[in-house]
N, C-alpha and C positions, 0 to 999 in steps of 0.2 A: 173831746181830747184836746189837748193842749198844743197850741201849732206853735209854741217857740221852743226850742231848745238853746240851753248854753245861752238865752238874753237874749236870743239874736233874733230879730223878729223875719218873718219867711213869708206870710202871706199878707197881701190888704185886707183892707176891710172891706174890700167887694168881694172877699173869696172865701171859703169857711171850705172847715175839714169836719166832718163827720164819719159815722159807722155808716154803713149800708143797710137798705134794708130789702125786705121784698120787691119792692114796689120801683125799686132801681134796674130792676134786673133791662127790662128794654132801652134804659137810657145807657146803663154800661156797655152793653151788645154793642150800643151804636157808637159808643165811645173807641171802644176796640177797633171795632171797622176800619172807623175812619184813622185812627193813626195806620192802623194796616194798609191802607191805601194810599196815606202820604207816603209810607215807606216803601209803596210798589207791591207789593204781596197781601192783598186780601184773602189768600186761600188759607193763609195762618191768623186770621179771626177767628171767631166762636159765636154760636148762636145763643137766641136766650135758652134755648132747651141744652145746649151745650154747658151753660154758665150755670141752670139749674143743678144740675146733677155735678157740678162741682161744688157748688152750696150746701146739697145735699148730706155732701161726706158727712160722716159722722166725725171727724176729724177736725171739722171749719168750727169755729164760733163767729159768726156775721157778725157778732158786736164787739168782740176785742178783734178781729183776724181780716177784715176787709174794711178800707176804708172807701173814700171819694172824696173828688174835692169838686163844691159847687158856685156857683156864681149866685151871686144877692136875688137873679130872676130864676132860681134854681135850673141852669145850664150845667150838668155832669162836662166837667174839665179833665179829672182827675181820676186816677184808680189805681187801687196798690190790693192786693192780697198778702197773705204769709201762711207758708205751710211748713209744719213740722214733717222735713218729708223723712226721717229716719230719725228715732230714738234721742232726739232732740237735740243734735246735733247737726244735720244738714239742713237748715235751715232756708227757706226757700222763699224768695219774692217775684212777682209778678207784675208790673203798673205800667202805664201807660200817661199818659199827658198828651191833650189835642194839641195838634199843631200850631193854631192861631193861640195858643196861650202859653206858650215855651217861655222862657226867660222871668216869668213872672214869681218863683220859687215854689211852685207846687211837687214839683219834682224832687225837692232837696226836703217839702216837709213829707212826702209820701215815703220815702226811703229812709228818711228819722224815724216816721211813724213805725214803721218797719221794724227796723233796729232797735229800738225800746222795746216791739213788743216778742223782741228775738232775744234781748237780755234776761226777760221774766223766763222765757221755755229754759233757756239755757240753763238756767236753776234744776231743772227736770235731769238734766242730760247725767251720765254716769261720770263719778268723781273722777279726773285724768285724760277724760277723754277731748278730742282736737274736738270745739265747734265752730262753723264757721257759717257765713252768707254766701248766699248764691242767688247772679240773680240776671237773666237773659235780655236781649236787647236785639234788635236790628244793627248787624255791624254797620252798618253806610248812616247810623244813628247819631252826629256827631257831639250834639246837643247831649244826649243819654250819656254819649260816651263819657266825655268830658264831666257830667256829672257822676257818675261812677268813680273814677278815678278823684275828683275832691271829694269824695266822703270816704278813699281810704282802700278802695275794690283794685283790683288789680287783675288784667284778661287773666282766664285761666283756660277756657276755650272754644274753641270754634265749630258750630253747627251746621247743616247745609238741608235745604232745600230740594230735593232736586225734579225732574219733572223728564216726560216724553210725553209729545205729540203724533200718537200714532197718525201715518199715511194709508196704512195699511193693516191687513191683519198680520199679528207679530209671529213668526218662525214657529211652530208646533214642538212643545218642550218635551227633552229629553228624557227618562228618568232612568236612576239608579235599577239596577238590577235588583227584584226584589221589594223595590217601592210604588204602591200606589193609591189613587187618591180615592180617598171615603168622605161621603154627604158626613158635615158636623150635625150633630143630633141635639141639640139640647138638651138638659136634662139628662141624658146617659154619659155623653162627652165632658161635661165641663172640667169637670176634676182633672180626668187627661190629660186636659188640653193647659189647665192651667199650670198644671206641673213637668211640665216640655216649655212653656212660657220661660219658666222660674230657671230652666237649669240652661237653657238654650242663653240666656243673658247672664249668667254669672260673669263672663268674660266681659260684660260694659263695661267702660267708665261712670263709677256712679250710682252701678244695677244695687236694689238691697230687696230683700223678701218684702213679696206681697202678701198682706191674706186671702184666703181664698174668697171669702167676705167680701171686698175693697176690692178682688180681680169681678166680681161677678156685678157687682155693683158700677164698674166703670166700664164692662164692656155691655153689659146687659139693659141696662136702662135707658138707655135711646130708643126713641119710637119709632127709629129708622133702622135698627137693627134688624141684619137681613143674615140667617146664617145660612144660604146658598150662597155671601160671598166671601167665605170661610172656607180655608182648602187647606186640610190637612192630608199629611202624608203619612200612610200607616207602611212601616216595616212587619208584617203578621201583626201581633198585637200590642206595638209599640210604636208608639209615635215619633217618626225620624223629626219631619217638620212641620211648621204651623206657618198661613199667609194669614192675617185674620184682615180684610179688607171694609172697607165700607165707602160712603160718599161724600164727603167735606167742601163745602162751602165752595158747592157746583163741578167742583173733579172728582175723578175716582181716587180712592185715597187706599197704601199700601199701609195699612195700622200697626201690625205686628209682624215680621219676616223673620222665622228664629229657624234655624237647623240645631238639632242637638251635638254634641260632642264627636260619637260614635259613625255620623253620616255626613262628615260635613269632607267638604274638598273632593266629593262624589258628583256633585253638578245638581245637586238639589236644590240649593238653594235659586240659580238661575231657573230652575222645571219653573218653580214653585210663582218665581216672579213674572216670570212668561207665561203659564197658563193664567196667572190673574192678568196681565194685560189683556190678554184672549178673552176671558169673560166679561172686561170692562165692554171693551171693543165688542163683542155680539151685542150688549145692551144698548151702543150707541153712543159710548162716553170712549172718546180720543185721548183725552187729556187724562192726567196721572200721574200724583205726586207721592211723595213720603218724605219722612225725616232722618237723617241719618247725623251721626258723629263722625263729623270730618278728619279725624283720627283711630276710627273702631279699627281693633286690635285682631278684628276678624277676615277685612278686606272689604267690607260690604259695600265702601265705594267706588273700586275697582268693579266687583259685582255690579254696581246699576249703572255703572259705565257703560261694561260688556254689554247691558241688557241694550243701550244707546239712551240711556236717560243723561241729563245734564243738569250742570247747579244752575238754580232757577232763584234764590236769594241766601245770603249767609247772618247767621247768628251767634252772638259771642257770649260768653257766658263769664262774668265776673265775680268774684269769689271775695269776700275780706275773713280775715280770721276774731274770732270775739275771743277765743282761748286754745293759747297751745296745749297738745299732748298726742296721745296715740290716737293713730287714725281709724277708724273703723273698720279697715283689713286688716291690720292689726291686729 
């Protein structure tokens, strides 16, 4: 691929931009890392088993869709993805740049790369319709940031971290009258569960239908997939809430926290996140994180407030528009 845009030349000749291939997967992993640890938060890296099963999608093409940028003794510097995360329209990047190599324009061709290969989707997208970039960062990232905003991005918003360190074991949770909790089953459950997923997030910022395909595929193919730390909440024979838990890169990790419509503001949603503490804490794991939207329209960070969890790093989300028109709530 072509690393000048617009004449303007962005790399030396000790730096080359290529596709990804297989065979990159452990030097990306460790790319990842370590910007995640300049930036304080290695609990938001990924493994290469993680990074497989994002390659995997049937969605990715590794040879237009992920790049890297490498050093002449082939040292992995660089890394961008792009995904069509909605009807080609939301268009999505992901990259990274090691610390000892910032300033040097791998950043500005990784995010061009990007952007070229976000004007071909855009062609895809439905005639009228708003498309735009989105694309996440470490806020304390000043470097990123500052490149974001010269290529045109502008904050759109703010994500949080957050985390508890149990002392102890946590308060024995509450439930709803009428609510309680059944072993997820594999195989019998899924469908359920993925459709309490779907309706429980309608209210994000962002949320757009999964298939059921794409949900089974993202939560299932981990080799660490553990459905004992899957705690779903049955009302008789419908599912009020879903915690879908697992372990991330050495903490106990809260994956999916959704209460549906019909049971929420009933004290669920806290049962839900304090009996998974409880079962982290029997296993021996203290620590325990999740992700939330520093703005969700539902309170859920008032919720792990309550719970006594705290923001443990933030991340901002920058947006550019490639073409006006109606938005996809719309």
């Amino acid at each position: 691929m072509d690393t000048k845009l617009n004449d303007e030349p962005l790399l030396s000749p000790l730096l080359s931009l290529r596709a990804v291939k297989w065979t990159d997967i452990n030097a990306v992993a460790q790319l990842i890392y370590d910007v995640c640890k300049a930036n304080g938060d290695t609990t938001v890296a990924v493994t290469p088993e993680e990074l497989k099963i994002e390659w995997q999608d049937p969605g990715l093409n590794l040879e237009t869709d992920v790049w890297l940028v490498e050093t002449n003794d082939g040292r992995v510097v660089g890394f961008e993805e792009f995904y069509n995360t909605h009807a080609h329209a939301v268009l999505q990047a992901d990259g990274y740049v090691h610390p000892e190599f910032k300033g040097k324009g791998i950043g500005t061709t990784l995010l061009r790369a990007f952007e070229e290969r976000a004007r071909k989707e855009m062609e895809l997208a439905e005639p009228g319709l708003r498309v735009s970039l989105k694309s996440s960062i470490d806020s304390h990232d000043e470097a990123a940031r500052t490149l974001h905003e010269n290529e045109g991005y502008h904050t759109l918003r703010f994500f949080w971290r957050m985390e508890i360190n149990l002392q102890g074991p946590p308060p024995a949770p509450l439930w709803p009258a009428g609510v309680e909790l059944r072993p997820f089953i594999k195989g019998k459950d899924d469908r359920s569960v993925w459709e309490a997923d779907q309706e429980a997030f309608l209210d994000h910022w962002g949320s757009h239908p999964i298939s059921f395909e794409d949900w089974k595929h993202r939560k299932f193919s981990r080799e660490d997939f553990d459905p004992t730390l899957w705690m779903i909440a049955w009302d008789g024979e419908q599912i009020a809430g879903v915690c879908e838990n697992r372990y991330r890169m050495g903490i106990g990790w809260i994956g999916t926290l959704g209460v549906r419509r019909p049971w929420r503001k009933k004290g669920l949603g806290l049962a839900l996140l304090l009996h998974s503490f409880g079962e982290f804490y029997k296993r021996g794991q203290k620590t325990i994180g999740l992700g939330v939207d520093a703005s969700n329209p539902t309170g859920a960070t008032r919720l792990y407030q309550k719970a006594g969890m705290h923001v443990a790093s933030e991340f901002v989300t920058y947006e550019k528009e490639l073409r006006p028109g109606r938005s996809l709530e719309e």
